[in-house]
matplotlib code that plots the C-alpha trace (Angstrom):
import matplotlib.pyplot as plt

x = [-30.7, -29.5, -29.3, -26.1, -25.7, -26.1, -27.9, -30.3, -34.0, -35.9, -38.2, -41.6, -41.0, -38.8, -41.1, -43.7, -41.0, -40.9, -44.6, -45.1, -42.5, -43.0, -42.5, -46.1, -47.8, -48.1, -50.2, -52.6, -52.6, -53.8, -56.2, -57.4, -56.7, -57.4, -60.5, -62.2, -60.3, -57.9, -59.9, -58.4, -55.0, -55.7, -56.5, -53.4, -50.8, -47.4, -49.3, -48.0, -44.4, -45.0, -46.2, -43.0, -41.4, -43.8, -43.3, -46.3, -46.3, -49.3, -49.6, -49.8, -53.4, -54.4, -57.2, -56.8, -54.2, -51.1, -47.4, -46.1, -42.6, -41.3, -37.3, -35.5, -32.5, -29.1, -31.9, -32.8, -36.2, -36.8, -39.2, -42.2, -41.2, -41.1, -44.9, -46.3, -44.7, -46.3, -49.8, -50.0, -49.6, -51.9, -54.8, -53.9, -52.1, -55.1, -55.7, -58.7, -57.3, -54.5, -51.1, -51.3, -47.6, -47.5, -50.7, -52.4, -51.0, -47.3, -44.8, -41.4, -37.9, -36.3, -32.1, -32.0, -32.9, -36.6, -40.1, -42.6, -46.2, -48.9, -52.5, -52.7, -55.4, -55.1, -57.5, -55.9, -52.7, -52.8, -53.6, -50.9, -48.6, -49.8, -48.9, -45.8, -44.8, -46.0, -43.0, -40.5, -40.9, -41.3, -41.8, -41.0, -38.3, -38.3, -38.7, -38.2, -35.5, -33.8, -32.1, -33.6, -32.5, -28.7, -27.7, -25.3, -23.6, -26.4, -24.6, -22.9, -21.9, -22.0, -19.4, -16.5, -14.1, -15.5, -13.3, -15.6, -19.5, -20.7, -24.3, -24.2, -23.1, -25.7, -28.3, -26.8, -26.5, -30.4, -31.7, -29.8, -31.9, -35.1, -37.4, -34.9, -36.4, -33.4, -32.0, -35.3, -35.4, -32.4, -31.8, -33.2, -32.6, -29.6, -28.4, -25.7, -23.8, -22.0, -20.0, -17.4, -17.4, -14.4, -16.7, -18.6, -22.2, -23.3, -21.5, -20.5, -19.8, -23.1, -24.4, -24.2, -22.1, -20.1, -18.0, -15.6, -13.5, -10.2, -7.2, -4.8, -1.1, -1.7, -3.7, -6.9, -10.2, -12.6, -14.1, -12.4, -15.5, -16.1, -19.0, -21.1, -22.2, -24.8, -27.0, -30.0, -28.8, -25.3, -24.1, -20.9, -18.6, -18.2, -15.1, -12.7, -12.0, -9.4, -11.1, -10.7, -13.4, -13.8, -17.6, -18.2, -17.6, -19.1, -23.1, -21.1, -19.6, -22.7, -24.0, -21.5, -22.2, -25.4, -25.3, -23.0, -25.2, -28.2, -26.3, -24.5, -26.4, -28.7, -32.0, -33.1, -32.9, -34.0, -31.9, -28.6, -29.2, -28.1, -24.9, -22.8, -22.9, -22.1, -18.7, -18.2, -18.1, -16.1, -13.8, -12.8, -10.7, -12.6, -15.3, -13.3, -12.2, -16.0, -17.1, -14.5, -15.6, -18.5, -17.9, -17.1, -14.1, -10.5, -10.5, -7.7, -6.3, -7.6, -6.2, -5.9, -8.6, -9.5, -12.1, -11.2, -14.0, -17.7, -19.7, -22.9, -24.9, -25.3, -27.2, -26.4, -25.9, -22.5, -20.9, -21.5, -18.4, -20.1, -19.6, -22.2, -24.3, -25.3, -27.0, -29.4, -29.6, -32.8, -33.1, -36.0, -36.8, -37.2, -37.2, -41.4, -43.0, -46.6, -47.5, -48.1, -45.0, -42.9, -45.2, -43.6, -40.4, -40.9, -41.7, -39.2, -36.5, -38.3, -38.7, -35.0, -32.7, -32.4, -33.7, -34.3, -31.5, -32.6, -30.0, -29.8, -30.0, -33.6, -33.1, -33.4, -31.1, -32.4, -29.8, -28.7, -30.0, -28.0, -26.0, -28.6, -31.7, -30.2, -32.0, -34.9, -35.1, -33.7, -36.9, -39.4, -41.9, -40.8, -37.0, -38.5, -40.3, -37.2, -34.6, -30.9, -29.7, -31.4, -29.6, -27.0, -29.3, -32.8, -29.6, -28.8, -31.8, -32.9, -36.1, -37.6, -41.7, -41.6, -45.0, -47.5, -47.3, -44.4, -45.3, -42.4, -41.6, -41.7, -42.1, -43.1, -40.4, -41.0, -42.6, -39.9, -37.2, -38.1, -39.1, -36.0, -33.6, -35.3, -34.7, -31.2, -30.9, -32.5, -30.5, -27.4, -27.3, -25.4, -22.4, -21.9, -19.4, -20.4, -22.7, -24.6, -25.2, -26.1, -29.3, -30.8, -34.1, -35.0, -38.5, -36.6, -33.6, -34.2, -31.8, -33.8, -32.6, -29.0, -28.0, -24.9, -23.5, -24.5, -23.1, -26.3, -28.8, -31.9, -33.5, -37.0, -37.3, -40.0, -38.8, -40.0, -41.1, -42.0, -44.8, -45.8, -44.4, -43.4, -42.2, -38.1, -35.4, -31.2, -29.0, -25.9, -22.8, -19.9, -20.7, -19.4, -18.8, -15.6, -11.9, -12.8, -15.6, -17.0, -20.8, -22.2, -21.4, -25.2, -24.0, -27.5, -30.4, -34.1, -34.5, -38.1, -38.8, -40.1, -36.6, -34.0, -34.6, -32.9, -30.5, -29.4, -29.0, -26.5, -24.4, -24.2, -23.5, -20.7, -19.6, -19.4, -17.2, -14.4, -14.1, -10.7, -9.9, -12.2, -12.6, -16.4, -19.0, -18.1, -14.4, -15.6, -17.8, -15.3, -12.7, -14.6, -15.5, -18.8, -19.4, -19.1, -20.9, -23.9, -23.7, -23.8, -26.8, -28.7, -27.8, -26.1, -22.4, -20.7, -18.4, -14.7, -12.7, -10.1, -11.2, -10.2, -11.8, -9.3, -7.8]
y = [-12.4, -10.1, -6.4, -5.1, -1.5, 0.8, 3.6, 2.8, 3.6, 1.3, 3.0, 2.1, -0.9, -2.3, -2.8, -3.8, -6.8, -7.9, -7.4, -10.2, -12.1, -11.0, -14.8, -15.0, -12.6, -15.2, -17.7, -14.5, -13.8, -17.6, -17.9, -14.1, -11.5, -13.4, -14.3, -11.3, -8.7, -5.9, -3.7, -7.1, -6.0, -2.2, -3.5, -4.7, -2.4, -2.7, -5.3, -3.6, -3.5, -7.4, -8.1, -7.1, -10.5, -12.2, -10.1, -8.1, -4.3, -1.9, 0.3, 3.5, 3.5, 1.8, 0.1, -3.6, -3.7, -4.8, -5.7, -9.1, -9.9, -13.5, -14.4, -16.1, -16.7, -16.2, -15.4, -19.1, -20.5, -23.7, -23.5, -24.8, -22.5, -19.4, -20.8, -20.3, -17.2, -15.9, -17.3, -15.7, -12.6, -13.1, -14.1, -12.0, -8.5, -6.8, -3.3, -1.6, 0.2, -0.7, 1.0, 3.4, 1.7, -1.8, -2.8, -5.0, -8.1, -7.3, -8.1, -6.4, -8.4, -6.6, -5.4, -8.5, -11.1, -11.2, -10.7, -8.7, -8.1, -5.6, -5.0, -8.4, -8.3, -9.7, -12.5, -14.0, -14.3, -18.2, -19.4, -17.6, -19.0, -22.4, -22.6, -21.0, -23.7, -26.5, -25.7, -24.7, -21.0, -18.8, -14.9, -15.6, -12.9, -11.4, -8.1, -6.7, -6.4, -10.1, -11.4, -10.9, -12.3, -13.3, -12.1, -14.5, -14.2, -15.2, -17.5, -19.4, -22.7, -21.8, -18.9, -20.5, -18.2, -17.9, -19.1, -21.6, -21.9, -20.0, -21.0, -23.8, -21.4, -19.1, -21.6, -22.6, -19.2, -18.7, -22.5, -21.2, -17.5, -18.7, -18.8, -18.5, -17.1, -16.0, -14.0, -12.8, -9.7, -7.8, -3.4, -3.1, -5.1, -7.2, -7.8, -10.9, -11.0, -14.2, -14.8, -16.8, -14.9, -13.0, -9.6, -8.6, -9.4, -10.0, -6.2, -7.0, -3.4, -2.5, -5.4, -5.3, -8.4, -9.2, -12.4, -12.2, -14.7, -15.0, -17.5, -18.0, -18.7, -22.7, -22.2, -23.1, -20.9, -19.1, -15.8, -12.3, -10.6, -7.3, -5.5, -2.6, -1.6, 0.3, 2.9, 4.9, 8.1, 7.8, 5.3, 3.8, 0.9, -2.0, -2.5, -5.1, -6.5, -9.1, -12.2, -15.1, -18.4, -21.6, -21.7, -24.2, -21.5, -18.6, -19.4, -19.4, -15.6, -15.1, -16.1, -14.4, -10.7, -11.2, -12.2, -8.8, -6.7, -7.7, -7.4, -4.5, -2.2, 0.7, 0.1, 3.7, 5.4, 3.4, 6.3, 5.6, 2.0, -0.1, -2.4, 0.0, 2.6, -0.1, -0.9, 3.2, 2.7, 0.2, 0.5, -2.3, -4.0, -3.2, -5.1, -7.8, -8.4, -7.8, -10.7, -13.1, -13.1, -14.4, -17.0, -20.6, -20.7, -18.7, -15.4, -16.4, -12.8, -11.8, -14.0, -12.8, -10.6, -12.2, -10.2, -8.2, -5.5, -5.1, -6.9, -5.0, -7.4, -11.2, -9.5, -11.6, -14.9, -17.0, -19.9, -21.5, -23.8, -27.4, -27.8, -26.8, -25.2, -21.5, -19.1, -16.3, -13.0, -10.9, -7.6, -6.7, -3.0, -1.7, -5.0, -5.6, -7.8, -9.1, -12.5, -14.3, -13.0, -14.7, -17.5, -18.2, -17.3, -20.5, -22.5, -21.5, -22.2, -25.6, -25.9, -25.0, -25.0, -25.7, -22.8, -19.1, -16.9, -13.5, -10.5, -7.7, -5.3, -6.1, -8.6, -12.6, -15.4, -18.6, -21.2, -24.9, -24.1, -26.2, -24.7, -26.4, -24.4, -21.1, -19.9, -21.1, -19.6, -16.6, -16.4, -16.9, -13.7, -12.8, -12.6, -10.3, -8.0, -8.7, -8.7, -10.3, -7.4, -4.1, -0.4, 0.7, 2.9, 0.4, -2.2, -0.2, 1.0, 0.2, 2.0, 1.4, 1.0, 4.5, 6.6, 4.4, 1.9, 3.0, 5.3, 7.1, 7.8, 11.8, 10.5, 8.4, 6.2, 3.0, 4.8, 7.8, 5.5, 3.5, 6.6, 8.0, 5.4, 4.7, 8.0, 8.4, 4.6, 6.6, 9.6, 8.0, 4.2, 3.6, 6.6, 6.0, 3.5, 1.3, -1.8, -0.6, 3.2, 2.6, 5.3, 4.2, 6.1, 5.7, 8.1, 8.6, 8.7, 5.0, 4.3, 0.9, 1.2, 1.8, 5.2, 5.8, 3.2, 3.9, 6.1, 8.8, 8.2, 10.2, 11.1, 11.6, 15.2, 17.8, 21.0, 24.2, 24.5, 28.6, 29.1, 25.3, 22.7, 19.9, 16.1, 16.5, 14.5, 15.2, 13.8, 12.6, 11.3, 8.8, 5.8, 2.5, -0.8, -2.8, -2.3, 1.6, 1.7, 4.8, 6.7, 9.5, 12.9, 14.6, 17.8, 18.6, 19.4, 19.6, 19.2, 19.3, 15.6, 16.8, 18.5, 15.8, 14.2, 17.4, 17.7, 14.0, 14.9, 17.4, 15.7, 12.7, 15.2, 16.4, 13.1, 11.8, 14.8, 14.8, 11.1, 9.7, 6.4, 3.6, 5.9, 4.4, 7.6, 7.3, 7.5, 10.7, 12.2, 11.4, 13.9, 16.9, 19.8, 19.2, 22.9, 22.0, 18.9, 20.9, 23.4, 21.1, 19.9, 23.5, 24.6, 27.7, 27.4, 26.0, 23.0, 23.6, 20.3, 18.9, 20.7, 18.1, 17.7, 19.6, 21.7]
z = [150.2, 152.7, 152.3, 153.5, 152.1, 155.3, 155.8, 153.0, 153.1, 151.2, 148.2, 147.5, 145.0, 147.1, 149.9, 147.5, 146.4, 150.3, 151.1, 148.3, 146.6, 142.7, 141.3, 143.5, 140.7, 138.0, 139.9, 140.5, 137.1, 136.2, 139.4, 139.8, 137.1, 134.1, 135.5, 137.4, 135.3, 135.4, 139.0, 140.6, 139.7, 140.6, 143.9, 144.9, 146.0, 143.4, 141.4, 138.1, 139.0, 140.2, 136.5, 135.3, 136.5, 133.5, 131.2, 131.0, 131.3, 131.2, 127.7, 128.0, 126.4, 129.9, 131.0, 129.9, 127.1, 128.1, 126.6, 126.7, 126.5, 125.5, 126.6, 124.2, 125.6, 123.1, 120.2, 119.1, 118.4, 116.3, 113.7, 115.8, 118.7, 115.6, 114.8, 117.7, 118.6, 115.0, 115.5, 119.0, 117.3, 114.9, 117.4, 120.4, 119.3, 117.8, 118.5, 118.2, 114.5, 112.8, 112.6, 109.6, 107.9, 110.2, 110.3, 113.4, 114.6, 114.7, 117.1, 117.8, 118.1, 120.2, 121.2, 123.8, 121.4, 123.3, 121.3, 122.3, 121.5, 122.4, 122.8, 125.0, 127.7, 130.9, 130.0, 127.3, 129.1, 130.4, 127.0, 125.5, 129.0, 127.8, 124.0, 124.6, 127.6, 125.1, 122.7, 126.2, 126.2, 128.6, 129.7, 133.6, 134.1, 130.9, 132.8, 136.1, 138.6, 137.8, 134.9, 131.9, 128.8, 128.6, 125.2, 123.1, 119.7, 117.4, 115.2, 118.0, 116.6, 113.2, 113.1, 111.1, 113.0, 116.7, 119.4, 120.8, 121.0, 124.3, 123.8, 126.5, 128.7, 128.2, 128.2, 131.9, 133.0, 132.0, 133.9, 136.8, 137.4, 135.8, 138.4, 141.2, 143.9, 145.3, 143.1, 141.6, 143.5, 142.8, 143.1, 139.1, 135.6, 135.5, 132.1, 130.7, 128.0, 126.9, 123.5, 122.1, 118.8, 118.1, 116.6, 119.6, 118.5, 122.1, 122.9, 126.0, 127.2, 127.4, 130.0, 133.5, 133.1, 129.5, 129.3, 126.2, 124.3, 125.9, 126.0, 128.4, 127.9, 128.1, 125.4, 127.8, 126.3, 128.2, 128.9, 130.0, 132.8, 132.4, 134.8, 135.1, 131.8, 130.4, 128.6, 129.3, 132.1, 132.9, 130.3, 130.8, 129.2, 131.2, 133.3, 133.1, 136.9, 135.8, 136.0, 133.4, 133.9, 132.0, 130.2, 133.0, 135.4, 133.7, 136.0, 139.3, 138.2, 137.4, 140.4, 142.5, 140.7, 141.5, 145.2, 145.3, 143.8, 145.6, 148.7, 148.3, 145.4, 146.0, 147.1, 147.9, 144.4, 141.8, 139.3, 140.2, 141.0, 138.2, 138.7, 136.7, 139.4, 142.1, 140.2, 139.4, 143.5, 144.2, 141.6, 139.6, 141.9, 144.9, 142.8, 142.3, 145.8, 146.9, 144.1, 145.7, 149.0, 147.5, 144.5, 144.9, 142.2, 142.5, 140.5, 137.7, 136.6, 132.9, 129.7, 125.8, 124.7, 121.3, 120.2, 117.1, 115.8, 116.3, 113.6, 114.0, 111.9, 110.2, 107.5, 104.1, 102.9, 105.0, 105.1, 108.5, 109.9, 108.2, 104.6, 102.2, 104.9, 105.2, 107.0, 105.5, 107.7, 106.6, 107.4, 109.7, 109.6, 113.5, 114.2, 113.6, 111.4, 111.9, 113.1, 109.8, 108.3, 111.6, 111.3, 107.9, 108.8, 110.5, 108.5, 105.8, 108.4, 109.1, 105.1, 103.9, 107.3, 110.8, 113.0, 113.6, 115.2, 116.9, 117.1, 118.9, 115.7, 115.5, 112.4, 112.2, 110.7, 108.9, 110.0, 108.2, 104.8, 102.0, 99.5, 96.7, 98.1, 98.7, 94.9, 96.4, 99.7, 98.3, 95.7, 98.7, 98.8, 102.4, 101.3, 99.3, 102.1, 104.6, 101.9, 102.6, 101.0, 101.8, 101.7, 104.0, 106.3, 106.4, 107.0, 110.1, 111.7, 115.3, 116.8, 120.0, 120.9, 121.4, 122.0, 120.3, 123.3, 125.8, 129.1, 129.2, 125.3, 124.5, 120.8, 118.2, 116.8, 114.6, 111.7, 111.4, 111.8, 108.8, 106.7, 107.7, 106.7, 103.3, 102.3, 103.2, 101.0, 98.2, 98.3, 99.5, 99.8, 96.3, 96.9, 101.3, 101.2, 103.3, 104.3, 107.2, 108.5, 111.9, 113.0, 116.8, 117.9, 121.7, 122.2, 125.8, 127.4, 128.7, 125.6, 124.7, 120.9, 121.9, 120.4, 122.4, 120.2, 116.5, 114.1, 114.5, 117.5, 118.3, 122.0, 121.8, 123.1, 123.1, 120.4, 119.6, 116.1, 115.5, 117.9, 118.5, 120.9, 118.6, 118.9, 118.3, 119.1, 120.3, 117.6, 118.6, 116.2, 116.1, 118.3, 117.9, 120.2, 119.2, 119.4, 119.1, 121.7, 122.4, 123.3, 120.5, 121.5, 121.7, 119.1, 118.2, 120.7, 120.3, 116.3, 115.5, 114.1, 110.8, 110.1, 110.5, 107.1, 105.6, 108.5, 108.1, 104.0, 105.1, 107.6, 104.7, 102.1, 104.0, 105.5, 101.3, 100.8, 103.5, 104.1, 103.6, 101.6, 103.7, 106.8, 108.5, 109.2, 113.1, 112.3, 111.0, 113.3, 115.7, 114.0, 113.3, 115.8, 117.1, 116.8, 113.0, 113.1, 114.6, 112.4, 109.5, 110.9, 111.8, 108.0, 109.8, 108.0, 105.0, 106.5, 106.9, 105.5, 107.7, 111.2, 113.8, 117.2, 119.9, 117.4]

ax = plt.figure().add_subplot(projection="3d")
ax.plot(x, y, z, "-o")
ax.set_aspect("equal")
plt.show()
């Protein structure tokens, strides 16, 4: 791919990417690394940014414990492939003491559908390559600067109300980058979403590229292209450029965007060098003039927009589209379980129903099961453990890794997360009026639990607690994808960690008096002063009813 940005000086990791082509890295982990250990990898210049592009990143305990990503592209495993997945947790992901509330032999389900494990050394690696590629799995690409895992509505094809089922598309778009050498070297991560759903479960404005249900005036179905979304520093909504393609187009626009952005995106500084910033350049319709010069298919302009609200979650028992079928979302706290436990989630999806659906909320769905063996599903112990119907808040909370394993987390997150949202269900769940509360904790600002979009997000952030430096976190309010898309505002800086619990209490206390009628907690957040809203959160003044943002 040719670079033609000018005037660019190439950083380090770049030239590490053209000194050695990074697809090279996992015959060196089968032939070299897993053999004569991890000083073989130390001795290679960039070799740990390389692993990336099979999914393995160093812990930040070093030495030879590593994470390992698995892609699961649109979320869907079948009950074997959920097996596997379990028991190479439960032989691989053992640290050397177990968590104090999780346990050892967990793995994480992550916000793009993937899985991913820790505590894996390098010499375990090709078996755990091989029993995943037995059952057609794969973590080639599941990180670096490539495609990683195209997101897709996780009940595609069973969603009695989506427009059409986009999962073949998603599947194509995912054949097409896997292992392409050509576009396997692009400025940074390059994230796809593709849905037919009408509610957004794919949320499309936070990928680099978002393809939404659309319809043109014939009638004729498709997707609407948005581009340049994202979180982390600078987080933006993705734009629309226009653009309207038939699912059987939707790998060449992928294609295209790609080509542009490897071409023409910022290979210097790796901090303002995501796609998003590249449209933010261009504009939207300097994009879309850029993208085709470059695709094989004529840019029709933008049809109906038929997506209606952002669902959030699959969380419950539903009626799929076939008759006396259903699917059973359970509700997956921080997203980890340990490997046994998604061992025989399998196996109950194999026992009652069809397969296992990943969604980007951290939780899974048991597909196909018959309207006859719902009581019995329903009465398995792990229904029990990951309940269908769980509290508002343990509903809605998201965590990242965090500290315990990431390099670049200020914080611990997993463990406070899940504290945190049980006690706001026991204080709260029965009187907040509504099914999910959504709280997102990223340890960083790299935003990998999403809390620009939920109704209260933390940042992992260092605080000051009397004399003492502290873990804390920012707490920002009111997010929400949807019809009514917008980021948090960050009203609340530095709170030592061990205070929010009483802070949260407060901002719910006053969020249960002022509501009006059905108004949702970002609805809100959204109308009140932030100078209030922090306040209410310090403890520092009684609340004044009715103050509007602006006013």
């Amino acid at each position: 791919m040719r670079f033609l940005r000018e005037g660019q000086r190439l950083n380090q990791v770049e030239k590490w990417k053209l000194e050695r082509h990074p697809l090279d890295v996992r015959e060196a982990v089968l032939e070299v690394y897993s053999r004569e250990g991890v000083e073989a990898i130390e001795r290679v210049p960039g070799e740990h940014e390389r692993l990336k592009w099979v999914g393995i990143y160093p812990q930040n305990q070093g030495g030879n414990n590593f994470m390992q990503r698995i892609k699961v592209p649109g979320g869907r495993l079948t009950p074997e492939q959920a097996q596997v997945i379990g028991r190479i947790a439960r032989d691989f992901a053992r640290g050397p003491e177990p968590n104090p509330h999780f346990g050892n032999n967990f793995l994480d389900i992550t916000t793009r559908q993937d899985i991913q494990m820790h505590w894996i050394q390098i010499e375990e690696v090709p078996e755990i390559w091989r029993r995943l590629e037995e059952v057609g799995m794969t973590t080639v690409q599941a990180c670096g600067d490539s495609a990683r895992n195209v997101l897709c509505c996780p009940v595609s094809g069973l969603d009695r109300e989506e427009a059409f089922d986009a999962y073949p598309a998603a599947q194509a778009i995912t054949a097409y980058f896997v292992g392409n050498r050509e576009y396997a070297n692009l400025p940074r991560k390059f994230k796809m979403s593709v849905t037919g759903c009408l509610e957004d479960c794919a949320q499309a404005e936070i990928n680099d590229i978002g393809m939404l249900p659309a319809r043109l005036p014939d009638g004729t179905l498709g997707f609407n292209v948005r581009v340049g979304g994202g979180l982390g520093d600078g987080p933006r909504m993705a734009s629309d450029i226009d653009v309207f393609v038939l699912p059987e187009e939707a790998v060449e626009i992928a294609r295209g965007i790609a080509q542009l952005y490897g071409e023409l995106g910022n290979r210097e500084n790796r901090w303002i060098n995501r796609l998003r910033y590249l449209v933010q350049e261009l504009g939207p319709e300097g994009f879309r003039e850029e993208l085709e010069k470059r695709v094989g298919i004529p840019l029709r302009p933008a049809g109906e927009d038929l997506t209606r609200r952002y669902r959030g979650d699959h969380v419950g028992v539903h009626a799929q589209k076939e008759d006396g079928l259903y699917y059973v979302g359970l509700n997956v706290p921080v997203g980890r379980m340990s490997g046994e436990q998604f061992e025989e989630a399998g196996r109950l999806a194999g026992e009652y129903g069809r397969d296992i659906r990943l969604a980007t909320d951290q939780n899974l769905i048991i597909t196909g099961v018959p309207e006859e063996r719902l009581d019995e599903l329903l009465a398995e112990p792990l229904l029990r453990r990951y309940s269908p119907d769980p509290g508002p808040f343990e509903r809605g909370v998201v965590a990242c890794t965090g500290s315990e394993f990431c390099r670049f987390a200020i914080v611990e997150t997993k463990i406070r997360a899940l504290e945190w949202a049980r006690e706001m269900d026991r204080r709260f769940g029965d009187e907040i009026g509504q099914e999910a509360v959504r709280m997102h904790f990223s340890g960083c600002s790299a935003s990998c639990a999403q809390p620009q979009i939920a109704d209260v997000g933390f940042r992992g952030e260092t605080a000051k607690k009397g004399d003492r430096i502290v873990e804390g976190v920012d707490i920002g309010l009111g997010g929400s994808l949807g019809r009514d898309a917008a980021f948090i505002d960050w009203v609340e800086g530095s709170r030592p960690a061990e205070d929010v619990p009483e802070a949260l209490a407060r901002i719910f206390e006053r969020f249960k008096r002022e509501r009006r009628g059905d108004e949702r907690f970002h609805e809100w957040a959204r109308r009140v002063r932030n100078a209030e809203l922090r306040d209410t959160l310090r403890g520092t003044s009684v609340p004044v009813v009715g103050v509007q943002k602006g006013k």
